[in-house]
LUMDO-337971 format. One record per residue (C-alpha): x, y, z. Coordinates in steps of 0.2 Angstrom, whole numbers, plus 2048, in hexadecimal, padded with zeros to 3 digits. Example, Ala and Ser with C-alpha at 12.3 -4.5 7.8 and 13.67 -1.06 7.14 Angstrom:
2
83E7EA827 8447FB824 
***
This chain:
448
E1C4257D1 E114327CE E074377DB DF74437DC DF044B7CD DEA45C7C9 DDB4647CA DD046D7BE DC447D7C1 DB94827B5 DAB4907B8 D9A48C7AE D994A07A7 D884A679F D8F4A778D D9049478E D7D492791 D7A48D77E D8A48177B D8A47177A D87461786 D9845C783 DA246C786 D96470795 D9A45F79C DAC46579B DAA4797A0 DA74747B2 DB14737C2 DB64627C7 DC44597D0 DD044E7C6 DD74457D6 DD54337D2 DCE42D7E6 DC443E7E8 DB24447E3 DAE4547D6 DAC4637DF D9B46A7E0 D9E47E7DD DA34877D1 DB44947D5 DAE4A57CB DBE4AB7C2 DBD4BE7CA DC04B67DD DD04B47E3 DD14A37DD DD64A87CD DE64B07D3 DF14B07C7 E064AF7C9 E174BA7C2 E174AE7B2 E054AF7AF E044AD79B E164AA796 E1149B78E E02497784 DF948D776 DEA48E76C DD9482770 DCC47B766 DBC486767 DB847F77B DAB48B77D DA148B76B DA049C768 DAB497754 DBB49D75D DCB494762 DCF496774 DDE49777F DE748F78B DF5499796 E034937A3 E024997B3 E1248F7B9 E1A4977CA E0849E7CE E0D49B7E1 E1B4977E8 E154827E6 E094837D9 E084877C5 DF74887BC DEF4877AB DE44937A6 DD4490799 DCE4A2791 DC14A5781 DCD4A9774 DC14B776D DBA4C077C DCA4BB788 DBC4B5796 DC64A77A2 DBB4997A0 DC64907AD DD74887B3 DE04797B5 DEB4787C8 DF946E7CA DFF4667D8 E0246F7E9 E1646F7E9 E1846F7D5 E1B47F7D0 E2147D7C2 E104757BB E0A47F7AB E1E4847A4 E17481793 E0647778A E02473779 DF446976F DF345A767 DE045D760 DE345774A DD1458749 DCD46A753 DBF46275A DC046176D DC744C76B DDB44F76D DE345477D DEC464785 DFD46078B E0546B79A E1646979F E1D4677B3 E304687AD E364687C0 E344637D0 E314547DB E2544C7CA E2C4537BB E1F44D7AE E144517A0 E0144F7A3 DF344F795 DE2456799 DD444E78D DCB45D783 DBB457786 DB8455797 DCB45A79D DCD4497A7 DE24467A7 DED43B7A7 DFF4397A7 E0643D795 E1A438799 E2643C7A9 E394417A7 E454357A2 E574317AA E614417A6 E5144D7A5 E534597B2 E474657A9 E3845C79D E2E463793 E35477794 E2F478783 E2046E77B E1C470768 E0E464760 E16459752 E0D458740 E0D44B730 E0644D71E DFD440718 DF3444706 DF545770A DEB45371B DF845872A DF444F73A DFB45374A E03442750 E0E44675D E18454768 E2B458769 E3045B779 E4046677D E4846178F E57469799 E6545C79C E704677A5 E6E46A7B6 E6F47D7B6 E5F4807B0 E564737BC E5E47D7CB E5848D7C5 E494887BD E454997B7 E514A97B3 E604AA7AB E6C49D7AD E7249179E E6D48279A E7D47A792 E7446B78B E62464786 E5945777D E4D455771 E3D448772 E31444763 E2243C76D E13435763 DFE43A768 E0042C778 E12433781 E1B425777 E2C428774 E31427761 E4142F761 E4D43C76A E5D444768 E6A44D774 E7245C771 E7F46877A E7F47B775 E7C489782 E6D492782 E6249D78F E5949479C E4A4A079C E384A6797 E304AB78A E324A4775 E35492773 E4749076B E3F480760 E36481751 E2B476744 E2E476733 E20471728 E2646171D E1D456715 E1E44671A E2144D72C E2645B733 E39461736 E3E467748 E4A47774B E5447C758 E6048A75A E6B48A769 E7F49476B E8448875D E7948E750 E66487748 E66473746 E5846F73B E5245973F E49450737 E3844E73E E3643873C E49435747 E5044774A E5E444742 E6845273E E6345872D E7046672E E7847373B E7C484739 E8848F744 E824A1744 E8E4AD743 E924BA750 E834B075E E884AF76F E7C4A577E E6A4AF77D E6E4B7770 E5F4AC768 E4E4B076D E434A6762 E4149D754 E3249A748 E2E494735 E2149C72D E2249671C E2D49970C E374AA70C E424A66FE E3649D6F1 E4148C6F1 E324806F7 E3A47E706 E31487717 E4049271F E43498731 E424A873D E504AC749 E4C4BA756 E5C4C075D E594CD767 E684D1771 E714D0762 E7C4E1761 E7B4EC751 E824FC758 E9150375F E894FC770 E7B4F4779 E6C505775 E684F9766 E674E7764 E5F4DA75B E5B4D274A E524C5742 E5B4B9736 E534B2727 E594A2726 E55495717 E4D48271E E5547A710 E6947E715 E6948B723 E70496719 E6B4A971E E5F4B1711 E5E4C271A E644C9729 E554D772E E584E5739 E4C4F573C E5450573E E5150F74F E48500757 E52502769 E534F0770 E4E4DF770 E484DE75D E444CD759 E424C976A E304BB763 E2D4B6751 E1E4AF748 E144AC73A E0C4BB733 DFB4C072F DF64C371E DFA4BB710 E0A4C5709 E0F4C86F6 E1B4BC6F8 E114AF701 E164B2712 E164BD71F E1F4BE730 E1D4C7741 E2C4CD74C E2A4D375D E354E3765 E364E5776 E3D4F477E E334F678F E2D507788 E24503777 E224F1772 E1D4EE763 E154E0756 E1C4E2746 E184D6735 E234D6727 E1D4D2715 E2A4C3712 E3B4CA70E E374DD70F E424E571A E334F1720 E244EF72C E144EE725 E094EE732 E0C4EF747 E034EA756 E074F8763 DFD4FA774 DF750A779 E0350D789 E1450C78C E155057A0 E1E4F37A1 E1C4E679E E204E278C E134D9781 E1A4CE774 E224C2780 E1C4B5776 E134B5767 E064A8761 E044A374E DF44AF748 DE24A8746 DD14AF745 DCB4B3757 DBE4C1753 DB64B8746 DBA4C6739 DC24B972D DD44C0730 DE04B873C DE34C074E DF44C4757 DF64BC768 E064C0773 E0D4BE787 E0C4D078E E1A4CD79E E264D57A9 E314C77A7 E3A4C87BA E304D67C0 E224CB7CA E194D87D1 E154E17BE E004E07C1 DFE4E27AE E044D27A7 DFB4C579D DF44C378B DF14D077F DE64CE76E DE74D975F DDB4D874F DE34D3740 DDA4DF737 DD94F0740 DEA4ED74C DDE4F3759 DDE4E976C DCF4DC76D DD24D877E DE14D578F DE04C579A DEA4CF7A7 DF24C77B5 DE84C97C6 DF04CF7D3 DED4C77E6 DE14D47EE DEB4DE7FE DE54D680F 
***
């Protein structure tokens, strides 16, 4: 039984004076308890209220346009946020402003570990999902995008100990329409990774879930392989195939490519030379090799390519149709953690495709997008100074935030396991100049 509900905060900002009745209706604060009233004031999100935690950002999803200003917007976990509480946060996607937060329960920290969207239509009528993988109520909650009233979207099934870790919404093809139909759901099975619930301990086993638009099940599928239990890239992937789309997952045994309608195993891959974490993402952003067929990203960042441990990392090619490895790409002189998040790229490359890796080195982290399979750089997102944490964390597939035509980059900007880092949050790059557009920083509790 599930009991309580979380609660939803919105602030009613002067930029929304011109929206609509609906989103109005929505931006505003309100309780979603279902025995209590709305409250009556609005929390501003420069008070206190709007503290944010050590994880603030290290997960986060794209929203329809909530504010009308021709913009998709954000939503960022805020899991771990106190001690017993996670959050959501809501923030414009072009000017960074929070519009507001969702709060989970008091006791439920875990509240916010990952969200997605099931919205086919982009026009505030799906839903935002948020995850509470642990806990005494480990469940999935979906908040309705038009006036953000929840309801309970699935809770853990026997041999869950962490649901939901990972959420990545589910798409068909249907006369060249996509439609997102559904969400796979990547849970721990192994007990490791409950006890711990962040950091580094392994999780030795974990299940897949394909769950359609009302948290049906549809389909599901164990599997054993060691990988790390911690923040930061999602170690699954979805593969554009038309009817539906394929699921990938890479663990210590190698990249398993399923097929979207049963997850069945399409075909598995071991990678040569991997050991636990040595995966740090996984992504598909199209066709490398010009077979037809969309192809993966593996980030390995603590993959060694020296004599010792001053450089790692490497991103592997890999074909979608065979998991075979079309390229093996490596930067010279780029310290650490190369490959560290992968994604999509921005412009639309002589091949066709285009990709962004991330490098993270605590000194000089760096954006780089790669024009298909052209060993070098063609363009990098770099900020300005060099104090931790790192930014590209995470990085979001680009879109158009600025309304200059051209997509934007989006990535998590953390110190990882350094809590008390004040600088932490979201950065945004233009697509077009590589110059910042804005931080949602983490804020710090003011000293007593």
């Amino acid at each position: 039984m599930i009991t309580g509900c979380p609660s939803v905060a919105f602030i009613l900002a002067t930029f929304l004076s011109a929206t609509s009745e609906r989103t109005q209706a929505a931006i505003q604060q309100k309780s979603t308890q279902e025995a209590h009233p709305p409250a009556s004031s609005f929390r501003s999100a420069h008070t206190e209220d709007f503290v944010n935690g050590p994880r603030f950002g290290m997960c986060l999803t794209y929203l329809p346009d909530m504010d009308d200003d021709g913009s998709p917007d954000l939503a960022l976990g805020d899991p771990m946020r106190t001690k017993s509480q996670g959050r959501v946060v809501i923030a414009s996607g072009r000017t960074g402003t929070v519009l507001g937060w969702i709060d989970g329960l008091e006791g439920e920290r875990s509240f916010g570990r990952d969200v997605a969207v099931l919205d086919p239509t982009g026009t505030k009528r799906g839903q935002l999902l948020v995850s509470q993988p642990w806990g005494a109520q480990p469940v999935i909650f979906a908040f309705d995008l038009r006036d953000f009233t929840h309801s309970l979207f699935y809770r853990a099934q026997p041999g869950e100990v962490g649901l939901g870790v990972w959420l990545a919404p589910w798409s068909r093809t249907l006369e060249s329409k996509r439609t997102t139909d559904g969400v796979i759901v990547f849970s721990t099975t192994s007990a490791a990774a409950a006890e711990s619930e962040w950091g580094s301990s392994e999780i030795k086993s974990y299940r897949l879930s394909r769950l359609d638009a009302q948290g049906v099940l549809q389909a599901k599928l164990d599997l054993s392989g060691t990988m790390m239990s911690r923040d930061g890239p999602s170690t699954i992937a979805l593969v554009a195939r038309a009817p539906v789309d394929d699921v990938a997952v890479v663990d210590s045994d190698g990249v398993h490519l399923l097929d979207g309608s049963d997850l069945h195993v399409k075909w598995a891959r071991k990678i040569e030379g991997s050991r636990p974490g040595s995966v740090g993402s996984i992504s598909s952003p199209g066709d490398l090799d010009g077979d037809g067929q969309a192809d993966l990203l593996l980030g390995c960042p603590s993959a060694r390519i020296g004599s010792d441990d001053s450089e790692t990392g490497e991103v592997l090619l890999v074909s979608g149709r065979d998991g075979s490895v079309i390229r093996t790409l490596r930067v010279k002189g780029q310290l650490n953690e190369f490959g560290f998040a992968t994604a999509p790229g921005v412009t639309l490359a002589s091949t066709g495709v285009s990709f962004l890796v991330s490098r993270r080195t605590g000194f000089s982290d760096v954006i780089w997008e790669f024009n298909g399979l052209d060993p070098d750089p063609m363009i990098e997102w770099k900020l300005d100074d060099w104090w931790p944490p790192h930014h590209g964390w995470r990085i979001l597939p680009p879109r158009d935030l600025d309304g200059d035509g051209i997509p934007d980059v989006v990535s998590t900007r953390c110190s990882g396991n350094t809590p008390a880092a004040d600088r932490q949050g979201i950065v945004a790059f233009s697509g077009k100049t590589q110059e910042l557009l804005y931080y949602i920083e983490r804020v710090p509790r003011p000293p007593k």
